[in-house]
N, C-alpha and C positions, 0 to 999 in steps of 0.2 A: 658541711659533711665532716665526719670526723677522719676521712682522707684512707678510709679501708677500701681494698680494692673491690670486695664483694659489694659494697653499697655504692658504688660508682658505676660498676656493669651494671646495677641491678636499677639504678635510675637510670642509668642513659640505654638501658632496654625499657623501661617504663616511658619515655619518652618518645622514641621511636615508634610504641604502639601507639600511640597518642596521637601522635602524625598520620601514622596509617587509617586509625579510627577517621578523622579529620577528613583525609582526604575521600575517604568510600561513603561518609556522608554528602560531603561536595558530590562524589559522582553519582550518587544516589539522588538529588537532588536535578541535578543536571538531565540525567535518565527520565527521572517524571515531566518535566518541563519537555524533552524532546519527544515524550510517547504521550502528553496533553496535545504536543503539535499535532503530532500526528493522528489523533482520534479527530481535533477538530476539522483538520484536512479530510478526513474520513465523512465526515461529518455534511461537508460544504461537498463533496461530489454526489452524497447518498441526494441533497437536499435538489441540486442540478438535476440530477436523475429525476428524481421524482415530480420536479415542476415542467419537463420538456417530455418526459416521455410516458404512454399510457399504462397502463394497468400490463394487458394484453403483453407489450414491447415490453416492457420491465421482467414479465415472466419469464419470453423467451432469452432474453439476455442474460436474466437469472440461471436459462437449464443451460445454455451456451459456457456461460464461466463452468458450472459444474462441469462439464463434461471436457473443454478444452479451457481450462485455468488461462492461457498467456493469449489466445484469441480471447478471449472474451473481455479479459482488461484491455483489450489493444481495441475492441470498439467500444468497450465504455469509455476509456479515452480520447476518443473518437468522437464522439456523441457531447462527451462536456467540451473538447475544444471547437466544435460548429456551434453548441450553443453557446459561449461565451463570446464566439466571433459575430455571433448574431445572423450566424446563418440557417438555424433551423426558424421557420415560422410557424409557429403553434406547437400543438404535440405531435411526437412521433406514433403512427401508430404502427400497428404489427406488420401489413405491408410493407410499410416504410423500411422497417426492422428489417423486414425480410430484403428489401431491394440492397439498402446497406451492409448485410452478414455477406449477400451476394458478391459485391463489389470490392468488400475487404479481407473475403478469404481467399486464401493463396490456393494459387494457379495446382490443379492438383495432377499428378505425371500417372499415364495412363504408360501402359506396357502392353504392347500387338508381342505375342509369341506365335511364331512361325514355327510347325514344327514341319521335318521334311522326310 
């Protein structure tokens, strides 16, 4: 460098962008490989589902999410960890479904109003 001050800020801010560049491809990089994970985990539950439970059970667990989001992941999760424990035998059918929605929804609080 010919030792002026404006071409010294003005490489060592070209540098610094350079870094930054660097680094948001790294995280950019890192981000895809974490959301490949995660489709392929996406992936391996849809596939569980689909070889343990029937048509019929897969609908209603289908309108179950829609309608209550955090119940419904809570017995699809439910459902992949008996079948990977190997304790579902065969497919689930819609009864089943139904005995299971029964047994893992929460206790619901009824109210007697007494009037006087």
């Amino acid at each position: 460098m010919s030792g002026n001050p404006d071409e010294e800020k003005l490489e060592e801010l070209r540098q610094k962008k350079m870094e930054q560049l660097q680094q948001q491809a790294e995280g950019q990089q890192g981000g895809e490989a974490q959301e490949a994970a995660q489709q392929q985990a996406e992936a391996q539950r849809k596939a569980v589902l689909r070889q343990h439970l029937t048509d019929d059970a897969r609908k209603r667990l289908n309108t179950v999410k829609m309608s209550k989001p955090q119940f419904g992941e809570q017995v699809e999760q439910q459902v992949i960890t008996l079948a990977r424990s190997g304790r579902i035998q065969g497919k689930v059918d819609d009864e089943k479904m139904k005995h299971l929605l029964k047994q893992l929804q929460p206790e619901s609080k009824s109210f007697d109003i007494k009037r006087r």
